[in-house]
C-alpha positions in Angstrom: 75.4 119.5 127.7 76.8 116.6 128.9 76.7 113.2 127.2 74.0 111.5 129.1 72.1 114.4 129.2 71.9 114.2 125.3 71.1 110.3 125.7 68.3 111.1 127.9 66.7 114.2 125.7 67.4 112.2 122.4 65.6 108.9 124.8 62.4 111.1 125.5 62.1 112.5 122.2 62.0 109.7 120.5 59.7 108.4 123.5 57.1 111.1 122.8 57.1 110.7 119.0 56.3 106.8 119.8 53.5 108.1 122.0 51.5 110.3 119.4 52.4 107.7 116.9 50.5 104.9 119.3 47.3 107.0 119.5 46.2 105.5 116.8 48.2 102.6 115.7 47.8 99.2 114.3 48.8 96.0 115.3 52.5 95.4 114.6 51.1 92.5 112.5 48.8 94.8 110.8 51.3 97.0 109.4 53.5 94.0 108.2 50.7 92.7 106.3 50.2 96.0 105.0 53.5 96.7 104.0 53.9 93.4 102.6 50.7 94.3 100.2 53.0 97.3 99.7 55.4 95.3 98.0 53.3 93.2 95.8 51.5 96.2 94.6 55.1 97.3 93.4 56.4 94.4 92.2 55.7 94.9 88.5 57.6 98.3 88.8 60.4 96.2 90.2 61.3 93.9 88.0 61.0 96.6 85.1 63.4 98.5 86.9 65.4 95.7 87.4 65.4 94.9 83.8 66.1 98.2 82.9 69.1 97.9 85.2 70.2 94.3 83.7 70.3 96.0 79.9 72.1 98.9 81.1 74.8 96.5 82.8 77.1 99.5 83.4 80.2 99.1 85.2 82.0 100.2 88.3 82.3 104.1 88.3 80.2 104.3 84.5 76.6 103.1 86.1 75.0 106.8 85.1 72.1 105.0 83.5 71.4 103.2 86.5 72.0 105.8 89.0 69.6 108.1 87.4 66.9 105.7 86.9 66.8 104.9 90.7 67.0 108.6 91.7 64.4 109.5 89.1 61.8 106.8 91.1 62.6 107.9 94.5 62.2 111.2 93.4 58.7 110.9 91.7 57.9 108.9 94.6 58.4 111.8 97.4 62.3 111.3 98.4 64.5 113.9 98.3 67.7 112.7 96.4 71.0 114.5 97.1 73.3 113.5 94.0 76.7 112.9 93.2 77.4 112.2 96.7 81.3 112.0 98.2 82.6 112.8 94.9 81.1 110.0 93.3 79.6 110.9 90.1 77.1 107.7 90.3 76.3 108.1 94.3 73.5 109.3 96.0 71.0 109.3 99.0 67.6 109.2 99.3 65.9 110.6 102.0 62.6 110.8 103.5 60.6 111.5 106.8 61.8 113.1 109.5 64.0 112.7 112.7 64.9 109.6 114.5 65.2 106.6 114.1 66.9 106.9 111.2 67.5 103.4 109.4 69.4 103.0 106.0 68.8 100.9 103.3 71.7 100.0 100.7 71.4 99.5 97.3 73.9 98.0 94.8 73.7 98.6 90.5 77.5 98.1 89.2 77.9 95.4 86.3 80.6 93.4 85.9 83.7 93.3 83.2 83.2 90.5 80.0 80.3 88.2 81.1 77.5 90.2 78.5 74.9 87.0 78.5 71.1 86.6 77.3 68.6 85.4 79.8 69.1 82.2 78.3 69.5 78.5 80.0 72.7 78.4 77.8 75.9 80.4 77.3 75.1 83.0 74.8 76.4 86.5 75.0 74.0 89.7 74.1 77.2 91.7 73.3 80.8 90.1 72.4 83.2 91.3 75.4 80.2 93.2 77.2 79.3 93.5 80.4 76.8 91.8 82.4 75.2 91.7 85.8 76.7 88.6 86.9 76.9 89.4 90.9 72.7 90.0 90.4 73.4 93.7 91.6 70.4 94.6 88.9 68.4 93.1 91.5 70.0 94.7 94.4 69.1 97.8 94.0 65.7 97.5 92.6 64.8 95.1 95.6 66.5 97.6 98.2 64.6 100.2 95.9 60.8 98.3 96.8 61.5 98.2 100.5 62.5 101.9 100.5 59.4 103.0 98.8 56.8 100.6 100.6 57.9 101.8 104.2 57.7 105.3 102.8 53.8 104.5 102.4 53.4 102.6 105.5 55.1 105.7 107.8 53.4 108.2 105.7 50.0 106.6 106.0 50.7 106.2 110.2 52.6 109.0 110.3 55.3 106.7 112.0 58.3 109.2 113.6 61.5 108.5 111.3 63.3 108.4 108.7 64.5 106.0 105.7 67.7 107.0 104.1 68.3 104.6 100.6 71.6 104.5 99.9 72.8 104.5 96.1 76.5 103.0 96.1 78.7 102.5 92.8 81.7 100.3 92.0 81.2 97.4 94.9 82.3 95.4 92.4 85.9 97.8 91.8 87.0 100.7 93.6 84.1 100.1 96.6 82.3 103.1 96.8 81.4 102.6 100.1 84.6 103.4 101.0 84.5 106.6 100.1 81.2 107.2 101.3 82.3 106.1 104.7 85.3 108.2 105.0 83.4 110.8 104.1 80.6 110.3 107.2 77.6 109.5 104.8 76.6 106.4 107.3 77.4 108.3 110.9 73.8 109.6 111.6 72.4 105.9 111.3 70.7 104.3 114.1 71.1 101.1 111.9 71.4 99.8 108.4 70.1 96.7 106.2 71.2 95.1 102.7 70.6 92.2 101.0 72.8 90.3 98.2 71.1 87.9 95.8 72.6 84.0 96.2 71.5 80.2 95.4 70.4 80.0 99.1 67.6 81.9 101.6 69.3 82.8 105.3 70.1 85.8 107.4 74.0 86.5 107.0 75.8 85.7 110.5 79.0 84.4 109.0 80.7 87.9 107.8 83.0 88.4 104.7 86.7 88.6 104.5 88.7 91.6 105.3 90.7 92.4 102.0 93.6 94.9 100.9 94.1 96.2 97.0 97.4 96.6 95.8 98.7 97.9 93.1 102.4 96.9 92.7 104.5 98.4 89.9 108.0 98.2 89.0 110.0 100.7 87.0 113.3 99.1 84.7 115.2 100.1 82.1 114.8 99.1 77.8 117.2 96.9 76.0 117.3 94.8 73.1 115.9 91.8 74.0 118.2 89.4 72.4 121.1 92.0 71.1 121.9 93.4 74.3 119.9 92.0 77.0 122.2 92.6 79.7 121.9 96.4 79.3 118.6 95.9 80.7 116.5 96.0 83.8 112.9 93.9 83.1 110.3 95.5 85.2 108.0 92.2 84.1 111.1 89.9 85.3 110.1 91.5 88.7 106.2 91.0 88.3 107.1 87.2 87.8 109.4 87.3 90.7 106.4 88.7 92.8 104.0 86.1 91.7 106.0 83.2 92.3 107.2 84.4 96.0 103.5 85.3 96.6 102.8 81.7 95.1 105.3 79.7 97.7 104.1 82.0 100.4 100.5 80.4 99.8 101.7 77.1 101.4 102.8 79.2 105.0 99.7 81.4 105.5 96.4 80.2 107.5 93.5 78.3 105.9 91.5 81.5 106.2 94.0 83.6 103.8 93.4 84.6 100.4 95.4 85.7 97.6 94.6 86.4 94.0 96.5 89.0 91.1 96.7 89.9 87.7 99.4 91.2 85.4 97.7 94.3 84.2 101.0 95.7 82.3 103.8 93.3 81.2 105.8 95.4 78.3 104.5 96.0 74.6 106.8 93.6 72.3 108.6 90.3 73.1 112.2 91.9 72.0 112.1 94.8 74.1 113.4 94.3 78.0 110.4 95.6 79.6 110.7 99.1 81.3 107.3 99.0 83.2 105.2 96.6 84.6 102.0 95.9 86.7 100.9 93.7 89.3 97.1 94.0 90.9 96.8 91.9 93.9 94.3 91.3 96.4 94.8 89.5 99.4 92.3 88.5 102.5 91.5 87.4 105.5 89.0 86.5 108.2 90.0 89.5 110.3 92.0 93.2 109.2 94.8 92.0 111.4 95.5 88.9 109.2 95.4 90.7 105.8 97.6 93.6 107.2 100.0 90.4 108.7 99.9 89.0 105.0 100.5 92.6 103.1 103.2 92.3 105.4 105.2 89.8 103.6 103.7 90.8 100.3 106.1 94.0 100.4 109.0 91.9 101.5 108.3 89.6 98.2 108.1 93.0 96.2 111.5 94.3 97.9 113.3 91.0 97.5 112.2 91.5 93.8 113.5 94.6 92.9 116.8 93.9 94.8 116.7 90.0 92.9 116.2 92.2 88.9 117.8 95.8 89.4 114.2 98.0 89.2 112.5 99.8 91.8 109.4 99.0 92.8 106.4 101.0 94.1 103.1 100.0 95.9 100.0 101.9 95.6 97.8 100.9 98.4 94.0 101.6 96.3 92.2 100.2 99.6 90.9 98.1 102.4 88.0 96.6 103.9 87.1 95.4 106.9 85.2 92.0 107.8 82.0 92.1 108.3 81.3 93.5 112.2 77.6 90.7 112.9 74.9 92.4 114.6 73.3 89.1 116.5 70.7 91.0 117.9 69.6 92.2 114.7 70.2 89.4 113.0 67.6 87.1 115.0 64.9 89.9 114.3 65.5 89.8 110.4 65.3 86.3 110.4 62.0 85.5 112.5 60.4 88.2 109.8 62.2 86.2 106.8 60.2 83.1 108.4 56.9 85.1 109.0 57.0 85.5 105.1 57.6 82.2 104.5 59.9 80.9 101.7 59.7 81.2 97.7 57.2 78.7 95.8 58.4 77.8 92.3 56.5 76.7 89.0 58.0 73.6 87.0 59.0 75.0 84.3 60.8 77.1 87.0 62.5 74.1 88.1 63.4 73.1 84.5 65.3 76.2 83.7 67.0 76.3 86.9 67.7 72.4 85.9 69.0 73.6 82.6 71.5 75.8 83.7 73.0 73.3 86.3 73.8 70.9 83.2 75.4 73.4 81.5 77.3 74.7 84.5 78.3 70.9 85.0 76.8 71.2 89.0 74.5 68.6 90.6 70.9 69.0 89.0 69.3 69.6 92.1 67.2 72.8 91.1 66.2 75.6 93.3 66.5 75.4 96.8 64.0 77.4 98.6 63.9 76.6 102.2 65.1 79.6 104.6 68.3 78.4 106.6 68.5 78.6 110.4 70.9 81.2 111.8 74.7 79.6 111.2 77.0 79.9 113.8 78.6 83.0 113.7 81.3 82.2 115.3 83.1 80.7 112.2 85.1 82.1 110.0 83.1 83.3 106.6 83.6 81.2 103.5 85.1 83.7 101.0 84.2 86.6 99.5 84.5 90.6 100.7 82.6 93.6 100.1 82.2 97.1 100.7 79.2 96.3 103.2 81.4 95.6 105.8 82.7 99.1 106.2 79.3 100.4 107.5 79.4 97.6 109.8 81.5 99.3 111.5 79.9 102.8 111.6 76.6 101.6 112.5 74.6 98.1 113.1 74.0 96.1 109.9 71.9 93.6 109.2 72.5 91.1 105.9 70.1 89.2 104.1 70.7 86.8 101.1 68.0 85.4 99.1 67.7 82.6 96.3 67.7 83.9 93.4 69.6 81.1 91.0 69.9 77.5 91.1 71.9 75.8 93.7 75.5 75.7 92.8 76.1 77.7 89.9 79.4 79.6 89.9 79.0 83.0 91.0 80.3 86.1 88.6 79.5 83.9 85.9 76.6 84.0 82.8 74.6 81.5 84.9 73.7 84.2 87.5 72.9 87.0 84.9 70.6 84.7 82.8 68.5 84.1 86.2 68.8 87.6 87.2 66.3 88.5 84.1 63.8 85.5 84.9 61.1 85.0 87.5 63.4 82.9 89.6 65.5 85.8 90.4 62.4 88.4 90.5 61.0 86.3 93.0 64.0 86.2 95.4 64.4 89.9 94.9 60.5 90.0 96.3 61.6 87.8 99.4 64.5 90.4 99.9 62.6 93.7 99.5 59.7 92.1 102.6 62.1 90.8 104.0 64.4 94.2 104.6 61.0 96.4 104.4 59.7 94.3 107.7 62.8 94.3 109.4 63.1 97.7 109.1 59.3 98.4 110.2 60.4 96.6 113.7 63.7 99.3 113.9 60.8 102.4 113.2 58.7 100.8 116.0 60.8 98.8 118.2 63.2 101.1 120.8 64.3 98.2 122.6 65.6 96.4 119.3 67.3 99.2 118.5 69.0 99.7 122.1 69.6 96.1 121.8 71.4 95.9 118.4 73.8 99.4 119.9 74.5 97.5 122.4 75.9 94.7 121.2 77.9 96.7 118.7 79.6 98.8 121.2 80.2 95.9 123.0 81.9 94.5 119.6 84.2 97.4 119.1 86.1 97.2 122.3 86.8 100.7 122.3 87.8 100.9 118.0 86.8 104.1 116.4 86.2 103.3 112.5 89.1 104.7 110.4 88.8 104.6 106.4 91.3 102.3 104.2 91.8 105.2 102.2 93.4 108.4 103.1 91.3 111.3 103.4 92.7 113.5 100.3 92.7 110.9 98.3 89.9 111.4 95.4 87.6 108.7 94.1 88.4 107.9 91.1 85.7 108.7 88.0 85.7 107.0 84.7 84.6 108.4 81.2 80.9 109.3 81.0 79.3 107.9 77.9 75.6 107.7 76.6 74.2 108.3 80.2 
């Protein structure tokens, strides 16, 4: 058959479904308002799933908890849920309906390292060194979770031709296991995708994220006696600091767009040993996959220079890249004339006060919540910092972004500030605007051909030709960390 043979068969099909569907439809209004009445009618099993979530605050690769709770919802609830998916341990998808379109929903429920905090409007740990949702992602997925199961009603109720596929993706904050998913060909039979990432603002996402590369550097010396015979001695960390500092100076000759952060993860065990061994984590970024792969570049000349400079050998382990976000404009504009039809988030005072109290303590501008939903930026600039795993499907399929208020105005981000409001009714309520927001947006793809056709469009036109290739090669395993008290 040849291929626009298949476009014209998969066309009519998906023509005739629309056509029994219409014998009895409702208003595209109609079913928004219903599915909107969906949400609200779930949104006290939200936010106890997203509690649930924000106790658990599991980690990249160890959110079994989490996992298991989602799946265990979508599965009372009529999805079938294929587990353990791409050799992820805490992946899955869940499915329902039936033929095409079929539109995906991601959902997010990693916790991150050190930031254990109380819902309190003051620093105050639950558990010393513990972990704590301080990206929101406890909200991510049970928000992704609500619009999965309201359209689930709405097309079951209609009978609407289609079907939802909710995504459950570990480690965004680590490893990215959207990677893995993507190399593996989880996202290829999607006619379009939506997420959502909780912020201190309301707008439709135009402005992309940063490509970004992981490195792991390491450098292999030899032992001495640190002050009888140095000189016998090759230090591994001498190399580390020779990296840092090159990577340092090279700061000042890269573009305004570049980014480039580390740790030392291994630096030797006693001061009067010569270190042997030695780590280096580094991540660097860019606007576009062609700068970071300009800047890695140099990074491995810095590393070379480094070994040569201290008398070690040196080896990079490339753990993985992203790509930059790939906008869907089309898309875009649809998402955000249903973000308006919704209308933005009201607060209460005491609201205000809290979000008030946490600016003081965060030493930002006391200006409280900001509510109001943001115009469409011009996506023409370059994003402001910040990568993720999101982008990746971008590039399989078109994706739509959505951010939501849910914490005062400025806090810092990855901090206690964001998990405190991630357990309070200013964070449940932007996690409400996300899940309507995503569920009605996704309602227009199940009904809409011409949006759809639209949004493929443009992202062919984007790719100029550029068939998605993973940042990870293909027998490379995802890593998995210890199970404990799932």
């Amino acid at each position: 058959m040849g291929k626009h043979s298949f476009k014209f068969i998969t066309i009519l099909i998906f023509s005739l479904a629309q056509l029994t569907y219409a014998e009895n439809k409702l208003s595209n209004k109609e079913l928004k308002n219903e599915l909107l009445g969906k949400v609200d009618k779930k949104s006290q099993l939200l936010v106890e799933v997203s509690d649930s979530l924000w106790e658990y605050a599991e980690i990249a690769l160890l959110e079994y908890k989490s996992s298991k709770l989602l799946m265990s919802v979508l599965e009372k609830e009529g999805f079938d849920v294929e587990r353990e998916v791409a050799g992820l341990p805490t992946a899955f998808v869940a499915s329902y309906g039936s033929g095409k379109p079929i539109i995906g929903i991601l959902a997010e429920y990693d916790a991150l390292p050190g930031l254990s905090q109380d819902n309190t409007a003051f620093k105050k740990a639950l558990i010393e060194g513990g972990a704590g949702h301080g990206c929101g992602h406890n909200l991510f997925g049970a928000g992704s979770l609500g619009a999965a199961l309201a359209l689930k009603e709405v097309i079951e109720a209609h009978k609407i031709p289609g079907t939802i596929k909710l995504y459950g993706c570990p480690a965004e904050e680590d490893t990215g296991g959207k990677l893995y998913m993507a190399r593996d060909g989880l996202f290829d039979d999607l006619d379009a995708c939506i997420a959502w990432h909780p912020s201190y603002e309301t707008k439709v996402d135009v402005r992309g994220s940063q490509a970004i590369d992981d490195l792991e550097i390491e450098f292999s010396g030899k032992t001495s006696h640190a002050a009888f015979d140095p000189w016998k001695g090759a230090s591994a960390l001498d190399a580390v600091e020779m990296t840092t500092f090159g990577i340092n100076l090279l700061r000042e000759h890269v573009k305004p767009t570049v980014r480039i952060h580390y740790v030392i993860t291994q630096g030797g065990k006693v001061p009067n040993i010569v270190p042997e061994h030695a780590k280096l984590w580094v991540w660097a970024r860019d606007s576009t996959r062609q700068g970071v792969k300009d800047v890695v570049k140099r990074i491995e000349e810095i590393v070379k220079g480094a070994a040569i400079a201290t008398g070690t050998s040196s080896k990079i382990n490339y753990k993985g890249s992203y790509h930059e976000m790939l906008v869907n404009l089309t898309g875009s504009k649809v998402m955000q004339k249903n973000l308006e039809m919704i209308g933005p988030i009201k607060y209460k005072d005491e609201e205000a006060a809290f979000a008030k109290k946490i600016q003081k303590e965060t030493d930002v501008d006391q200006k409280g919540i900001i509510c109001e939903i943001k115009e469409l930026e011009d996506h023409t600039k370059d994003p402001e910092g910040g990568s993720t795993d999101v982008a990746e499907v971008s590039w399989i399929t078109p994706t739509l972004n959505l951010s939501t208020t849910c914490a005062p105005f400025g806090i810092p981000w990855h901090s206690w500030a964001v998990i405190s409001s991630s357990k309070h009714s200013i964070g449940y309520k932007g996690m409400f605007l996300a899940t309507k927001a995503m569920a009605t947006t996704a309602l227009d793809l199940f009904l809409d051909q011409e949006i759809l056709m639209k949004m493929k469009k443009e992202f062919k036109d984007k790719l100029k030709g550029y068939t998605y290739k993973s940042g990870i090669p293909q027998d490379k395993k995802p890593p998995v960390r210890v199970k404990h008290n799932p």
